[in-house]
N, C-alpha and C positions, 0 to 999 in steps of 0.2 A: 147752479151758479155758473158763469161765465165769467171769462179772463177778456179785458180788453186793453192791446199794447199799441201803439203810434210809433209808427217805423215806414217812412215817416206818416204810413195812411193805417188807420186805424184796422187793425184785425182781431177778431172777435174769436176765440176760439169755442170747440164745441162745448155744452153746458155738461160741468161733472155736479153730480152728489155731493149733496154735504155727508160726513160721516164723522159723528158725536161733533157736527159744527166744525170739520174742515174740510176744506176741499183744497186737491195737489194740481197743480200743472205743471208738464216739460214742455219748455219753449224752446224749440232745435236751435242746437248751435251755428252760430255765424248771423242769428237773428236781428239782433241789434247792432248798429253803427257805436262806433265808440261814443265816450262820450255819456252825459244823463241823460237816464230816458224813462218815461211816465206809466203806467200802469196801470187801469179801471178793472174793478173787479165788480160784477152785478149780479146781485141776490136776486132770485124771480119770487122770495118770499113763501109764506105756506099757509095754515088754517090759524096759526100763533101771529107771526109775522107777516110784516108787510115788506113791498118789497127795496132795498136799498141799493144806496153805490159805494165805493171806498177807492181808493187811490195810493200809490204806493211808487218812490221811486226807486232807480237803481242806475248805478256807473260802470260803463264798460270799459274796461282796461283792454291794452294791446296783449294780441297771447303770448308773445315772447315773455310778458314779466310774470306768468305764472312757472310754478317749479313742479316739475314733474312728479312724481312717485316713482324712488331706485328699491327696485329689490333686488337682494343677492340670495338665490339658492345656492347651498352647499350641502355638501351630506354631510348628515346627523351618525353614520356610523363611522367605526373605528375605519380609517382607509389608510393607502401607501398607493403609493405611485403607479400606475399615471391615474389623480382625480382631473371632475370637470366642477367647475363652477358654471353658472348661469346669472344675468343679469338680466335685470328690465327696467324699461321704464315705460309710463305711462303717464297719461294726463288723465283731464274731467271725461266722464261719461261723454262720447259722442263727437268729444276735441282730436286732433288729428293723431298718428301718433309720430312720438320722439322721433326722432330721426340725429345723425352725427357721430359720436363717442362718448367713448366712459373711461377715466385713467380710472387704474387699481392698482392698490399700493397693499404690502402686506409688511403687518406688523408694523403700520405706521412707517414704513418705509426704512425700518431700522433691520431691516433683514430681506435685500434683494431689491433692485430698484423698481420704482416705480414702468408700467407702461401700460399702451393704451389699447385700445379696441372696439371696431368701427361695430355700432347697431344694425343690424337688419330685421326689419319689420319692429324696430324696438326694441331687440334683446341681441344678445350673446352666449354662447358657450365658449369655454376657453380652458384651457389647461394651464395652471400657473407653472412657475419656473421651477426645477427641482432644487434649488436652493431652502427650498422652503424647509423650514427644522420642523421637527419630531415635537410633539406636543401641539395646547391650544393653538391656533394661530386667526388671526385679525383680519380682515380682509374691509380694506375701505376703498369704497366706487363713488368717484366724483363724475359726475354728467357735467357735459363742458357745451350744452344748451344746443338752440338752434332758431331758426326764425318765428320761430312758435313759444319754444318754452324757454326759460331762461335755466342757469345753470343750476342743480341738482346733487343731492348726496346720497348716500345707503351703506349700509354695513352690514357681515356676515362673520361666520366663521368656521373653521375647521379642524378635528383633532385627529392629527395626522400621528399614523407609526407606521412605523419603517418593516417592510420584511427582511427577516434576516437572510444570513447568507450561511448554507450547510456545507459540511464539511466531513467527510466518511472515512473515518481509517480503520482497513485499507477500503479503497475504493471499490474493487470487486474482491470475491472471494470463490476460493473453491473446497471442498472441505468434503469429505467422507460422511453416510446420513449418522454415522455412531462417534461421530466426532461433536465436541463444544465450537462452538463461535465467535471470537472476541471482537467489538467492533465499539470505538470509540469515536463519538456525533461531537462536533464542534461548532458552533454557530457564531457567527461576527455580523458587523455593521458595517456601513461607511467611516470612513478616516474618519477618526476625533469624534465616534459616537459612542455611548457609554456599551458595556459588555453588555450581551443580551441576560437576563436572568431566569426566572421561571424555572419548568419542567420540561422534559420528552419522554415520552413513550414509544417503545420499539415493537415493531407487530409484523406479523406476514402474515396475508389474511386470514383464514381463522384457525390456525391451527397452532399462530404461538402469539402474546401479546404480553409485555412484561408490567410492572406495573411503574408509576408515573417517577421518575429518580430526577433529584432537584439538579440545576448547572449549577457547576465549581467552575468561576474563572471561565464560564460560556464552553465547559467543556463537560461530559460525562461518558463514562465507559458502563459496556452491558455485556454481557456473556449469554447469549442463549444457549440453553443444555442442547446436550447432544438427543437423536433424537426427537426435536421439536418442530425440527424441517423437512419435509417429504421431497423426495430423490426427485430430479430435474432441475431447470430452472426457476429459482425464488426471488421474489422480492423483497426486501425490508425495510417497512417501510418507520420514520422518526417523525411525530408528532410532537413539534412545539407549543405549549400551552400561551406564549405570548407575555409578556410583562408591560412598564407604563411606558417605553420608548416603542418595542416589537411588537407587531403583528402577529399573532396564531401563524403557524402554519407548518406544511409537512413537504417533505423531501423522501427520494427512493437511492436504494442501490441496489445492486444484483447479486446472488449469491446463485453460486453450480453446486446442488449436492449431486455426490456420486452416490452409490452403492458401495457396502462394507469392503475393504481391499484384503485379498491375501496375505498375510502377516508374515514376513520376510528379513532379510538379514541381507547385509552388504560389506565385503571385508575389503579393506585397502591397506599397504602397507608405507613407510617411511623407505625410501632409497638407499644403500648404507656403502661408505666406501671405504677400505682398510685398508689402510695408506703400505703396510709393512702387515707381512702373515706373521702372527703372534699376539698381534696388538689386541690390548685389552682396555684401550678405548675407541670411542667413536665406530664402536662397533655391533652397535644397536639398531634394531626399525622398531616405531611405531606404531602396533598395529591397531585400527581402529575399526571397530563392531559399529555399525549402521543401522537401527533396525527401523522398519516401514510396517504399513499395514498394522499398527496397533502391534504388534510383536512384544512382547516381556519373556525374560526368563534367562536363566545360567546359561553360557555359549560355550562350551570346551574348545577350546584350538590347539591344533598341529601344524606340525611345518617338517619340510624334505624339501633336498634338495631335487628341483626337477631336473633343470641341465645346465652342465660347466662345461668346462676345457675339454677338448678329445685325449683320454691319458693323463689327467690329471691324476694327483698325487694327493694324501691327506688333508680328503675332501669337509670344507666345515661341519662340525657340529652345532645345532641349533637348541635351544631350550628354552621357554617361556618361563620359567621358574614357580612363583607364584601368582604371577600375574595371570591367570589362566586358572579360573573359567572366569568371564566376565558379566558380570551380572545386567541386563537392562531393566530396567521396571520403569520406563517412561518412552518419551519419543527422543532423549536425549542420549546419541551415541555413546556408547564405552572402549578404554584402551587397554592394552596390554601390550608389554614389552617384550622383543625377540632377540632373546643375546646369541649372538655370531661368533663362537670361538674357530682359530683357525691355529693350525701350527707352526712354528718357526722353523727357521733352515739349522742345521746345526753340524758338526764335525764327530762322528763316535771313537770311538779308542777301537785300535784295529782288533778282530775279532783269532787270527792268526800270523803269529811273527812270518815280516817280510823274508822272500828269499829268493834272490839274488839270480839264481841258475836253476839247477835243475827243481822237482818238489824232492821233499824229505824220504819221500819211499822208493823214488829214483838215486837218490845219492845211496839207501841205504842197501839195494840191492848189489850196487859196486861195491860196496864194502863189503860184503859177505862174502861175495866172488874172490875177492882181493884175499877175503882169509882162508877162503878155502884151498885158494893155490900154496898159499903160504905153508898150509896144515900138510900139503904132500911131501913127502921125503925127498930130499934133493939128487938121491941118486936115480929117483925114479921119472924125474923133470925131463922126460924127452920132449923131445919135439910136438910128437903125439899129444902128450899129455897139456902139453901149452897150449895147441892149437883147439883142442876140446875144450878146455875151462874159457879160451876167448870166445869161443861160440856161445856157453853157457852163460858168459856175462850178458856177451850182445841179444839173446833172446830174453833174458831176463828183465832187461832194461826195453828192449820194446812193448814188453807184454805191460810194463806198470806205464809205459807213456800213453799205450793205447786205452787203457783202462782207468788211469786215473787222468790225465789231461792237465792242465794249466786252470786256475781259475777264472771266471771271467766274469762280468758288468752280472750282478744280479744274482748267482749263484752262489758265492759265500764262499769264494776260491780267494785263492791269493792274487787274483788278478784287480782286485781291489775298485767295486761295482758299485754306483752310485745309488742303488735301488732298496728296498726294503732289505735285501739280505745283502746290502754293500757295507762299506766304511762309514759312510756317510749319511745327511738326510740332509732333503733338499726341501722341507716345509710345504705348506699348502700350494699346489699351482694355480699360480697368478692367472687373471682375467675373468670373465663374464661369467656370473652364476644365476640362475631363475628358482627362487626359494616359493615352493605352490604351500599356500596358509590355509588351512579348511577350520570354518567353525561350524559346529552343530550344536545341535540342542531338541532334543526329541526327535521328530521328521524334519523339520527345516536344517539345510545345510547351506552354506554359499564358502566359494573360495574365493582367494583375491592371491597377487602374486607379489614379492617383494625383489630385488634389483641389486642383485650386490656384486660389487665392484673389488677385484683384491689382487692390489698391484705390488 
């Protein structure tokens, strides 16, 4: 069969097959003038048939009044920011193509204004505004025509969620490999979007991975044992499972394991200052047990004074009482109290009645002398005799001055001495004391020093 069209001179196109009695023709576009136009169709007939003609007409329209085909590709999966959309348009088989713009409006234009975007070769890619919310969203594409086709519609759409935003307390970490790991994963949104909800999972690669612990409030805490991290640089990493706003997704932070520490002790004391020696307040320090390296156990302390005044006098006495031995059984420091006795100044009752002149075993050699002259007969009192018994006084009386002396500062004489063996007591001497604190406890020992002031 043959196709025959009048444009305006008659052409005959090549002869197709009938097939089950029909036969197709494409007449190329821009064929026809506007306007009606006529059609012969000629049967060459077969061993049944003879052969016929038929006629058919048809109107051409201007191209501007046909309407394109708008498609809008979007993804089909879950996405978050930055997606692209894709537009197109097209016409009939073989018709030119679109050419101009396309406004897009989302969500009907009730979230984010409308705006436009020039076609090339017929289509677009584009990124819409980040205004766009969390959930389904609408996407309507208006083609706003051109000299060809006239104007055009299409619709898509998109189910956007948001990734969240992590949050690592503490941020890094450094911890011993026989140490636990406390680490608390917090995940948020943009302003005024709901809490994220779902799961996370905490893992370093394969050597610890916890199992999946629901968000509270878009928060959860994990503790890796001790143990479950090999010495170096770690990462750990938090797998969010995602809910119907969030995206799945996973965040890192950095963990330093060491190697196990030497277990140790640190002593410090309180500063103590004792306004007046005697005082039986504010005459305390502080002392506080520090232990490291995993350390536990009973600490006994001592304390001495290491150095005071040059010639100081009734130097303090120290004493932990019972505060002392102090127990650790965590990594939480222990104290104990150093009481600082000092002695006051005071007046004693004289230890030998005062006197005046000479001592008592000087006076009492003149008197003996004096009796002894007495005791001679007076007719025997020569001259001789006088001047002998003064001789005997006078050497009598040098031998006990040379012998015995005057007492003096310290000696426990009558000269009346301000020192241990005086009158008197002059209290602890005032100024700067360095009090060395030692704690032990099996082999570990540390000292620390305390400051005391005693004015």
């Amino acid at each position: 069969m043959t196709l025959t069209y009048y444009v305006p001179n008659s052409v005959t196109t090549p002869a197709v097959n009938l097939v089950n009695g029909t036969a197709s023709f494409t007449i190329p576009a821009n064929t026809f003038p506007l306007g009606l136009q006529r059609i012969g169709a000629n049967y060459s007939g077969d061993s049944d048939y003879s052969t016929g003609i038929g006629s058919a007409t048809v109107t051409v329209n201007s191209a501007g009044t046909i309407k394109p085909t708008i498609t809008v590709t979007a993804p089909t999966a879950v996405v978050a920011y930055p997606f692209f959309l894709t537009v197109t348009a097209s016409g009939p088989s073989g018709d030119p193509v679109p050419t101009g713009s396309v406004s897009v409006m989302i969500n009907n234009g009730n979230y984010g204004s409308t705006y436009t975007e020039p076609l090339t070769n017929g289509s677009v890619t584009f990124t819409p505004p980040n205004q766009v919310p969390n959930g389904p969203n609408t996407i309507t594409v208006s083609y706003l025509g051109d000299s060809n086709y006239t104007s055009g519609s299409g619709s898509g759409s998109v189910n956007l969620f948001e990734f969240p935003s992590f949050k690592f307390t503490p941020g890094t970490a450094t911890i011993a490999v026989n140490q636990p790991l406390s680490i608390t994963v917090s995940l948020s949104g943009y302003s005024n979007y709901p809490t994220p909800t779902g799961t996370v999972t905490l893992s370093s690669g394969t050597t610890y991975t916890s199992s999946p612990v629901q968000l509270t409030a878009g928060s959860v805490a994990f503790t890796v044992p001790a143990n479950s991290l090999p010495i170096g640089g770690d990462t750990i990493t938090a797998s969010y499972s995602g809910d119907s706003n969030y995206r799945a997704d996973a965040n890192n932070m950095g963990v330093n394991v060491t190697s196990i520490p030497t277990p140790g002790l640190a002593i410090s004391g309180t500063t103590v200052t004792i306004s007046t020696p005697g005082a039986t307040t504010g005459n305390t320090s502080t002392i506080t047990v520090t232990p490291s390296g995993g350390f536990t156990g009973n600490v006994a302390l001592t304390a001495v004074i290491a150095t005071g005044p040059a010639g100081g006098q009734y130097p303090p006495t120290l004493s932990f009482g019972t505060t002392t031995p102090v127990s650790i059984t965590g990594a939480t420091a222990g104290t104990a109290t150093l009481t600082i006795s000092t002695t006051a100044a005071s007046s004693a009752a004289l230890a030998n009645p005062i006197h005046r002149g000479l001592p008592w075993y000087t006076e009492g050699s003149a008197a003996l002398a004096c009796i002894l002259l007495i005791c001679i007969p007076a007719r025997r009192r020569s001259w001789h005799t006088m001047l002998g018994m003064l001789a005997l006084l006078v050497t009598l009386t040098g031998s006990v001055l040379a012998c015995g002396g005057g007492g003096s500062a310290g000696s426990g004489g009558s000269g009346g001495g301000t020192g241990p063996g005086g009158n008197s007591n002059p209290g602890t001497t005032t100024g700067a004391y360095t009090i060395t604190v030692t704690g032990t406890s099996g082999t570990t020992t540390a000292t620390g020093t305390v400051t005391l002031n005693v004015q």
